[in-house]
PyMOL Python script that loads the backbone (N, CA, C, O; Angstrom):
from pymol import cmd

cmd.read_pdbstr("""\
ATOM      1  N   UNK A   1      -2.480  -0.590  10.220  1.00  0.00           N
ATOM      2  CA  UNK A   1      -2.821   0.571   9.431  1.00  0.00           C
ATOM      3  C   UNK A   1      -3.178   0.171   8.007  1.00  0.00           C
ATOM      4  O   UNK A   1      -3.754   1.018   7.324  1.00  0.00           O
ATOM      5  N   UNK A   2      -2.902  -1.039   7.468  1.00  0.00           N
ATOM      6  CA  UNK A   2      -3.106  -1.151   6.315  1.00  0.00           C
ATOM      7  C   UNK A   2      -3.932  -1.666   5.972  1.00  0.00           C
ATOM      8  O   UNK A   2      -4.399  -1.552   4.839  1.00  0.00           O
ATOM      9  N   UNK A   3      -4.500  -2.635   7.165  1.00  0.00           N
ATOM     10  CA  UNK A   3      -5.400  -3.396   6.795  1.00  0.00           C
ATOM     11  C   UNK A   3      -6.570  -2.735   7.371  1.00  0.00           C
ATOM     12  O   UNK A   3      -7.669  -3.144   6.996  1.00  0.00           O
ATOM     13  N   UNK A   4      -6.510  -1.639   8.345  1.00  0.00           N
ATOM     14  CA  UNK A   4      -7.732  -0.783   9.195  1.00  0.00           C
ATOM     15  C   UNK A   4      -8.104   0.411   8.410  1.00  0.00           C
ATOM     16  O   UNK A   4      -9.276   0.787   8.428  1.00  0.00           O
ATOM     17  N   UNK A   5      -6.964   1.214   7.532  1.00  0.00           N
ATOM     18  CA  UNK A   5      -7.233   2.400   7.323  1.00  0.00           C
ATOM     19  C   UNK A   5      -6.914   2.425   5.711  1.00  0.00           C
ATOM     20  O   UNK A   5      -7.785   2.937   5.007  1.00  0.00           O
ATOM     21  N   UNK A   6      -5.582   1.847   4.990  1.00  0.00           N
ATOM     22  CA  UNK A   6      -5.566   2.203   3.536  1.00  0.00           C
ATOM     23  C   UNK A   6      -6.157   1.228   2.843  1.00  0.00           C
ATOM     24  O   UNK A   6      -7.017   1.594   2.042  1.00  0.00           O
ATOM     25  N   UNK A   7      -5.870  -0.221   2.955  1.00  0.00           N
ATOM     26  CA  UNK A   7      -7.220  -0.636   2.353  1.00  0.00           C
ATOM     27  C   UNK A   7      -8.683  -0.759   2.100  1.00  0.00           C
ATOM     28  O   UNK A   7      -9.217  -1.152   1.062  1.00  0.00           O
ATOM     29  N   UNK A   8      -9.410  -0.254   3.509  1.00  0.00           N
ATOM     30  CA  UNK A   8     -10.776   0.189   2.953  1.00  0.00           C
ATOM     31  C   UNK A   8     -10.739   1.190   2.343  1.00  0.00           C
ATOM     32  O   UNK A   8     -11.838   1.607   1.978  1.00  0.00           O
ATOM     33  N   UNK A   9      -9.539   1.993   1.971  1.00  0.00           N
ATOM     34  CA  UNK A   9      -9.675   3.382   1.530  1.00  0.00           C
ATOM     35  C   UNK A   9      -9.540   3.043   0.028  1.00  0.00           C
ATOM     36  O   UNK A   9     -10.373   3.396  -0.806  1.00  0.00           O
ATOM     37  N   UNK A  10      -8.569   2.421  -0.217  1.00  0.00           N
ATOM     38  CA  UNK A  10      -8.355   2.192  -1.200  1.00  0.00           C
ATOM     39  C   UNK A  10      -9.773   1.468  -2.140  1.00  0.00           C
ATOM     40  O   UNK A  10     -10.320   1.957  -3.129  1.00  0.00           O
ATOM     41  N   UNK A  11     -10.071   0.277  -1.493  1.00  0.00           N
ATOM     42  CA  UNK A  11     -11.182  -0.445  -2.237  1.00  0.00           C
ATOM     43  C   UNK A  11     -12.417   0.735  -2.269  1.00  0.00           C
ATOM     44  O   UNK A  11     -13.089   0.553  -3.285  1.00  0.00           O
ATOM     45  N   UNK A  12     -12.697   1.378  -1.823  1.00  0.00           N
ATOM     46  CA  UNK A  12     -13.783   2.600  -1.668  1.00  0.00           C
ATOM     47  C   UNK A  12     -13.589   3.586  -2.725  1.00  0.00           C
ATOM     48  O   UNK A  12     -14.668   3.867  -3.246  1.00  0.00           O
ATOM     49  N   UNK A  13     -12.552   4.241  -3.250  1.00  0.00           N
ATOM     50  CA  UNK A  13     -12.586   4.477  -4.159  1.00  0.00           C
ATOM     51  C   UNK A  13     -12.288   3.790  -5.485  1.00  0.00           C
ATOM     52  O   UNK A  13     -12.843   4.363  -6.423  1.00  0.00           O
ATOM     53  N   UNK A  14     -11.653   2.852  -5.786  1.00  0.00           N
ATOM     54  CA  UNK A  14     -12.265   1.759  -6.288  1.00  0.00           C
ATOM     55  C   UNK A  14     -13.375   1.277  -7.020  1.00  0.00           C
ATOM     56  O   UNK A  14     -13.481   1.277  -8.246  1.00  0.00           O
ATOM     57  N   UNK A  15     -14.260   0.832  -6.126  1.00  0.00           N
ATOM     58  CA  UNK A  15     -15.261   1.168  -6.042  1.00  0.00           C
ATOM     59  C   UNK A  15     -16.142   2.366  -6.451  1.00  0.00           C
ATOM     60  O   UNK A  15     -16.826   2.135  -7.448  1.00  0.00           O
ATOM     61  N   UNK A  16     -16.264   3.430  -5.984  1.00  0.00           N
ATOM     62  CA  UNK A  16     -16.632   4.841  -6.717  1.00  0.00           C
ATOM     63  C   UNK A  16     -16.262   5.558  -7.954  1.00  0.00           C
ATOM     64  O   UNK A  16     -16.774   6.445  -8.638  1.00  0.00           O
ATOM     65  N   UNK A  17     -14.818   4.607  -8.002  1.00  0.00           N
ATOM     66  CA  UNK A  17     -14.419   5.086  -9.611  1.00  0.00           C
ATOM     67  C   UNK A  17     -15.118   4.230 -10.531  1.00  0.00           C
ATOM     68  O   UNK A  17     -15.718   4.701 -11.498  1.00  0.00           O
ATOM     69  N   UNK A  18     -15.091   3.497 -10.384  1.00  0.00           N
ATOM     70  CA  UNK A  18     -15.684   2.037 -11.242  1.00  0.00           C
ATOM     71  C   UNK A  18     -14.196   1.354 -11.800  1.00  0.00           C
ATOM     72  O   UNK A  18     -14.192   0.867 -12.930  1.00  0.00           O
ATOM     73  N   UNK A  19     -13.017   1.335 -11.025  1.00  0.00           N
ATOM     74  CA  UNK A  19     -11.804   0.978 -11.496  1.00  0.00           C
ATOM     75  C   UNK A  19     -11.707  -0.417 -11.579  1.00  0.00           C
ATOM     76  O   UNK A  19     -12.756  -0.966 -11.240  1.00  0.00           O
ATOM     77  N   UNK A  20     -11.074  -0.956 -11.815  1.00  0.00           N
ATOM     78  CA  UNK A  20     -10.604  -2.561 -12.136  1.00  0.00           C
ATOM     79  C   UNK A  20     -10.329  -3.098 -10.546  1.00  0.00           C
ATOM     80  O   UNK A  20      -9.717  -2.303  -9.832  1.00  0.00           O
ATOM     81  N   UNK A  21     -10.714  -4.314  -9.978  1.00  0.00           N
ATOM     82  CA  UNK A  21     -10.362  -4.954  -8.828  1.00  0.00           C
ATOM     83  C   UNK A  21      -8.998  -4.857  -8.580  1.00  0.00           C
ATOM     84  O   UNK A  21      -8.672  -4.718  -7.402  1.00  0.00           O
ATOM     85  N   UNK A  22      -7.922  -4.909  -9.629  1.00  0.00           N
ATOM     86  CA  UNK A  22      -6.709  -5.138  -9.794  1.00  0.00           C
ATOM     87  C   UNK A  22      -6.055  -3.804  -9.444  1.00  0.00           C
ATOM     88  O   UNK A  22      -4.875  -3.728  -9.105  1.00  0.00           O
ATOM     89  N   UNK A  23      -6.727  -2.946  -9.524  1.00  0.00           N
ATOM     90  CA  UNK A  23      -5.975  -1.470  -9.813  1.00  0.00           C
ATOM     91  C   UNK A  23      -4.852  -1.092  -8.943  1.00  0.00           C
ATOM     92  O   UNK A  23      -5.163  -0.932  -7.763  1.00  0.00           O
ATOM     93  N   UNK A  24      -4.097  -0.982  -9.133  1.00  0.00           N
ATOM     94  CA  UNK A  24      -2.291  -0.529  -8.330  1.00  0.00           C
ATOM     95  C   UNK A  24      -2.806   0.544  -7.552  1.00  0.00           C
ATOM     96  O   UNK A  24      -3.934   1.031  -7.614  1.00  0.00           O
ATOM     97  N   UNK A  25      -1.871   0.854  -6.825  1.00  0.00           N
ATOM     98  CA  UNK A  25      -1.684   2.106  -5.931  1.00  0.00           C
ATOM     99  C   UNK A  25      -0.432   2.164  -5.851  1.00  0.00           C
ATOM    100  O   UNK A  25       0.265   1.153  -5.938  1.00  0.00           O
ATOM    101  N   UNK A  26       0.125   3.553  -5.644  1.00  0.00           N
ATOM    102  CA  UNK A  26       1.429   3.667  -4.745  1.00  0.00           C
ATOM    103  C   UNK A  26       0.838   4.434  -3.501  1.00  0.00           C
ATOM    104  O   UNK A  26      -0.184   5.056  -3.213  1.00  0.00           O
ATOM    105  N   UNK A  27       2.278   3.979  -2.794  1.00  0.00           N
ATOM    106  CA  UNK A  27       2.201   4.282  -1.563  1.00  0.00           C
ATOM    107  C   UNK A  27       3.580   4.974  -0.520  1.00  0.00           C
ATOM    108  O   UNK A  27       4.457   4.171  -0.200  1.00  0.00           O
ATOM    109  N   UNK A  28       3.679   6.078  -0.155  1.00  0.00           N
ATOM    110  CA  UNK A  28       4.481   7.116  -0.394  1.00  0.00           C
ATOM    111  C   UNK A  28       4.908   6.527   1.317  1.00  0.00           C
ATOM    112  O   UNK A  28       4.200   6.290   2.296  1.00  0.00           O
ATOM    113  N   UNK A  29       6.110   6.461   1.125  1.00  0.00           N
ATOM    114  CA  UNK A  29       6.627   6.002   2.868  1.00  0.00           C
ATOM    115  C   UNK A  29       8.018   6.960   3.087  1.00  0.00           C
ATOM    116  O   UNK A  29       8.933   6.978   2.264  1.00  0.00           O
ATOM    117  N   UNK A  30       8.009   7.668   4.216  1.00  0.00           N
ATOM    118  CA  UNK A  30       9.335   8.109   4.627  1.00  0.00           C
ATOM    119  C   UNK A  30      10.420   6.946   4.928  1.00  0.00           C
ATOM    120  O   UNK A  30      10.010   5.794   5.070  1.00  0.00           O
ATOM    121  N   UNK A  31      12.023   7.286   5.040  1.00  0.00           N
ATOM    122  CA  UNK A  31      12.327   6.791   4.884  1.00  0.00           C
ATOM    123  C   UNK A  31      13.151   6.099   6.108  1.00  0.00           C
ATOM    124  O   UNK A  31      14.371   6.128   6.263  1.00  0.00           O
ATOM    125  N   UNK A  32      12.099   5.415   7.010  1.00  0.00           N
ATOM    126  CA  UNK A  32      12.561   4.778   8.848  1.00  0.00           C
ATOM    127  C   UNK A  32      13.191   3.510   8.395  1.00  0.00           C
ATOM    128  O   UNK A  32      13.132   3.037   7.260  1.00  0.00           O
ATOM    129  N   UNK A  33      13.717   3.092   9.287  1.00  0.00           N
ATOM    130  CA  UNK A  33      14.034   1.555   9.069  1.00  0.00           C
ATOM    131  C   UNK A  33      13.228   0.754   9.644  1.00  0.00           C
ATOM    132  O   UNK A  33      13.721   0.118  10.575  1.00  0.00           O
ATOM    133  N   UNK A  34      12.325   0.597   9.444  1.00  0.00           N
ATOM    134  CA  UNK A  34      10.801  -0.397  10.389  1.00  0.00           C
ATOM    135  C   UNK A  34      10.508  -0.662   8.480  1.00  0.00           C
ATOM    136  O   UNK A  34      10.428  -1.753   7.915  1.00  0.00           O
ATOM    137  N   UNK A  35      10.400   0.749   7.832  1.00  0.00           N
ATOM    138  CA  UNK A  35       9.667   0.418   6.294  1.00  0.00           C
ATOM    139  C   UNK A  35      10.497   0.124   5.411  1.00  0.00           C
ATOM    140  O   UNK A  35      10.239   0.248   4.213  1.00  0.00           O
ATOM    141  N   UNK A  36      11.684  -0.335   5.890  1.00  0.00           N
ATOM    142  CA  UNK A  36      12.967  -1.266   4.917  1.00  0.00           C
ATOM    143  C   UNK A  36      12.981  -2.753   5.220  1.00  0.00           C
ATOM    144  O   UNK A  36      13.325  -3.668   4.472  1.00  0.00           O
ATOM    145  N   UNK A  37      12.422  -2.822   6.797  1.00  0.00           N
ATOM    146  CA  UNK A  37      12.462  -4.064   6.954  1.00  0.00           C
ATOM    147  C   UNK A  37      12.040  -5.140   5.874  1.00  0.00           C
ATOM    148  O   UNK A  37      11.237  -4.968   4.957  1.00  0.00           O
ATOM    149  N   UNK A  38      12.947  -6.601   6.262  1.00  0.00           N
ATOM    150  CA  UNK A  38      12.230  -7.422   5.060  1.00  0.00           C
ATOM    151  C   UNK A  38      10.625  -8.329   5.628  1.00  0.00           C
ATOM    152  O   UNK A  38       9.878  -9.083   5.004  1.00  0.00           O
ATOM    153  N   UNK A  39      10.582  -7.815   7.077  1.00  0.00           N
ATOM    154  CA  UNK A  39       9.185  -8.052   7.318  1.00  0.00           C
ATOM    155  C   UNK A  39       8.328  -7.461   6.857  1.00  0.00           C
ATOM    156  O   UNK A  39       7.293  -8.000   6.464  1.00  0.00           O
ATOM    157  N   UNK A  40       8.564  -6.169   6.793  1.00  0.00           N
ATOM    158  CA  UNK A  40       7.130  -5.092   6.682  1.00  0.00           C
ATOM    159  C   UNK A  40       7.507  -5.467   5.074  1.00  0.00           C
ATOM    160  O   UNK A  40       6.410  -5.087   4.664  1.00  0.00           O
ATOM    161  N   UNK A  41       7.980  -5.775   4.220  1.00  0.00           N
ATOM    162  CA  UNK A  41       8.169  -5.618   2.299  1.00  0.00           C
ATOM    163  C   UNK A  41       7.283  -6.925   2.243  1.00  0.00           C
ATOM    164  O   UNK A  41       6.217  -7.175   1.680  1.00  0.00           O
ATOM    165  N   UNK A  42       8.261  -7.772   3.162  1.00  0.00           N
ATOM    166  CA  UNK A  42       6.942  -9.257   2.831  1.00  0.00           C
ATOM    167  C   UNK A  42       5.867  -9.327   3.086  1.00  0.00           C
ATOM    168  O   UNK A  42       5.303 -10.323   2.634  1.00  0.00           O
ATOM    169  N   UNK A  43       5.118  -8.466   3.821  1.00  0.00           N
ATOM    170  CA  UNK A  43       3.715  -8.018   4.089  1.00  0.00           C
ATOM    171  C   UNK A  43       3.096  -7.642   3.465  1.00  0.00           C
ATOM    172  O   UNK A  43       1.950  -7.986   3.177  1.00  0.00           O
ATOM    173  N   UNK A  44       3.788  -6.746   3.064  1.00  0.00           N
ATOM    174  CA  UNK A  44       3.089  -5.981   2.002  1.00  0.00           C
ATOM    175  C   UNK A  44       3.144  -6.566   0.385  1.00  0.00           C
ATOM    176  O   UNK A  44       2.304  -6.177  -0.428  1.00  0.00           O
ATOM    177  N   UNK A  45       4.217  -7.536   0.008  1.00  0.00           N
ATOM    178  CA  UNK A  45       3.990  -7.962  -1.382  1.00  0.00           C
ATOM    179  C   UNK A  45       2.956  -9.240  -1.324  1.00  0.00           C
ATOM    180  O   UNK A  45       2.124  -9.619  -2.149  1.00  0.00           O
ATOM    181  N   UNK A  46       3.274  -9.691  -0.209  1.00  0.00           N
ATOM    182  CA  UNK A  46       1.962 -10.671  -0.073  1.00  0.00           C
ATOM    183  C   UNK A  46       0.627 -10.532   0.242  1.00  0.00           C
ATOM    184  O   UNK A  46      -0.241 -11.185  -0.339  1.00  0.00           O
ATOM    185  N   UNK A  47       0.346  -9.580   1.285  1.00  0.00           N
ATOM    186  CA  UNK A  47      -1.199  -9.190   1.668  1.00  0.00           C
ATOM    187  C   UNK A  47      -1.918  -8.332   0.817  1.00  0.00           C
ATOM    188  O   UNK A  47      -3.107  -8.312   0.497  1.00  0.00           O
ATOM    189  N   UNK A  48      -0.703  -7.438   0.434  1.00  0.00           N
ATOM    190  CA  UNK A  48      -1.505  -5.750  -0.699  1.00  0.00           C
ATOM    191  C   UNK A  48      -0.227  -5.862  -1.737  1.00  0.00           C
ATOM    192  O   UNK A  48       0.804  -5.191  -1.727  1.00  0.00           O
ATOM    193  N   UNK A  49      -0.703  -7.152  -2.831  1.00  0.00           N
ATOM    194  CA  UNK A  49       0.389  -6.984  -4.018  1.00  0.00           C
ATOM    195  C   UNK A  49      -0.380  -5.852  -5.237  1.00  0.00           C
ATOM    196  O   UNK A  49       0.004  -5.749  -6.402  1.00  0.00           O
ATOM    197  N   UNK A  50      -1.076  -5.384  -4.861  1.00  0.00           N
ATOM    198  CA  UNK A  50      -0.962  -3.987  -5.646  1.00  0.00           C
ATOM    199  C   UNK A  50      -0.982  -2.612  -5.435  1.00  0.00           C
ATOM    200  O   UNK A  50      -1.638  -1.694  -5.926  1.00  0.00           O
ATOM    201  N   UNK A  51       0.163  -2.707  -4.322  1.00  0.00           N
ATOM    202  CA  UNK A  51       0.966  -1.661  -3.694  1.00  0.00           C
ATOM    203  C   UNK A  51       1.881  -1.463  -4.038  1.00  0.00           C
ATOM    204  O   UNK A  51       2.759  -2.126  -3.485  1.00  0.00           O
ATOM    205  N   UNK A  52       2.232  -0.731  -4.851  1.00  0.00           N
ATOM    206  CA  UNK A  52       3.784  -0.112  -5.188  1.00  0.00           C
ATOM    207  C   UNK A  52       4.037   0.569  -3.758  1.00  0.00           C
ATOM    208  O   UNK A  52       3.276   1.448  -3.357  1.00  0.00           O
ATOM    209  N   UNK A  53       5.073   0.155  -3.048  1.00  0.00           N
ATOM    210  CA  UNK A  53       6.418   1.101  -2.107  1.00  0.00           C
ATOM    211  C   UNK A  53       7.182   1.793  -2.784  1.00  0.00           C
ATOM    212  O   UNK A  53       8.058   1.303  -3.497  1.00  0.00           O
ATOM    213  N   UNK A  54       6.878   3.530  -2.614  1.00  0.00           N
ATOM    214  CA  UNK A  54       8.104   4.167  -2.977  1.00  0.00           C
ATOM    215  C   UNK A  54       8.385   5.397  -1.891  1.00  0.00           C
ATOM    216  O   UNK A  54       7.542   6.080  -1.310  1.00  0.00           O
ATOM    217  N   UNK A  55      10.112   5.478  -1.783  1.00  0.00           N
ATOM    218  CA  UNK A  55      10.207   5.751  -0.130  1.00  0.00           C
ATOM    219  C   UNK A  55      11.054   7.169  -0.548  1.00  0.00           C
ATOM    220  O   UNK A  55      11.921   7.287  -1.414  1.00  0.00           O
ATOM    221  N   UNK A  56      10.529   8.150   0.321  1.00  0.00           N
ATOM    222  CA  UNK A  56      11.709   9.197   0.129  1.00  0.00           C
ATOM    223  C   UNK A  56      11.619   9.675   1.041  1.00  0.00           C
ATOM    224  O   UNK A  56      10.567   9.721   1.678  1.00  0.00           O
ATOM    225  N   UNK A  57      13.084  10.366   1.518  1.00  0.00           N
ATOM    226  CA  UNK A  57      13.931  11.226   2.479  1.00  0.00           C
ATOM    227  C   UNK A  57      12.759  11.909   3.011  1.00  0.00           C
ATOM    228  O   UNK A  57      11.817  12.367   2.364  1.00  0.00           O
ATOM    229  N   UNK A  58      12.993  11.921   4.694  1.00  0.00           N
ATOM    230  CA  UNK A  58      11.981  12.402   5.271  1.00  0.00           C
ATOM    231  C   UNK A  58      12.775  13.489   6.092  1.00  0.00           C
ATOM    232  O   UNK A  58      12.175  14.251   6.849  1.00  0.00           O
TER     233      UNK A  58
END
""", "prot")
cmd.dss("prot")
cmd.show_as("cartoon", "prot")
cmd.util.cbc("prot")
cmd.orient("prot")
């Protein structure tokens, strides 16, 4: 999903804004235990390090 659906999304507007390559995002996650894992965190700080994770009560 991240690499099929929010990152082209992300770089696309991006892109259309005329924003900085660098530009952050957050990214709003309920709160399962699959998206606490320390797999899915290391994925994500390494593949999409300008993704802020912030998780609330679902």
């Amino acid at each position: 999903w991240m690499k099929n659906v929010y990152a082209p999304c992300q770089d696309k507007v991006v892109k259309e804004e005329g924003l900085s390559e660098d530009q952050k995002s957050i990214l709003y996650f309920d709160c399962y235990p699959v998206h606490f894992g320390k797999k899915f965190h290391t994925y994500i700080c390494t593949q999409h390090p300008n993704v802020f994770l912030v998780y609330v009560p679902a």
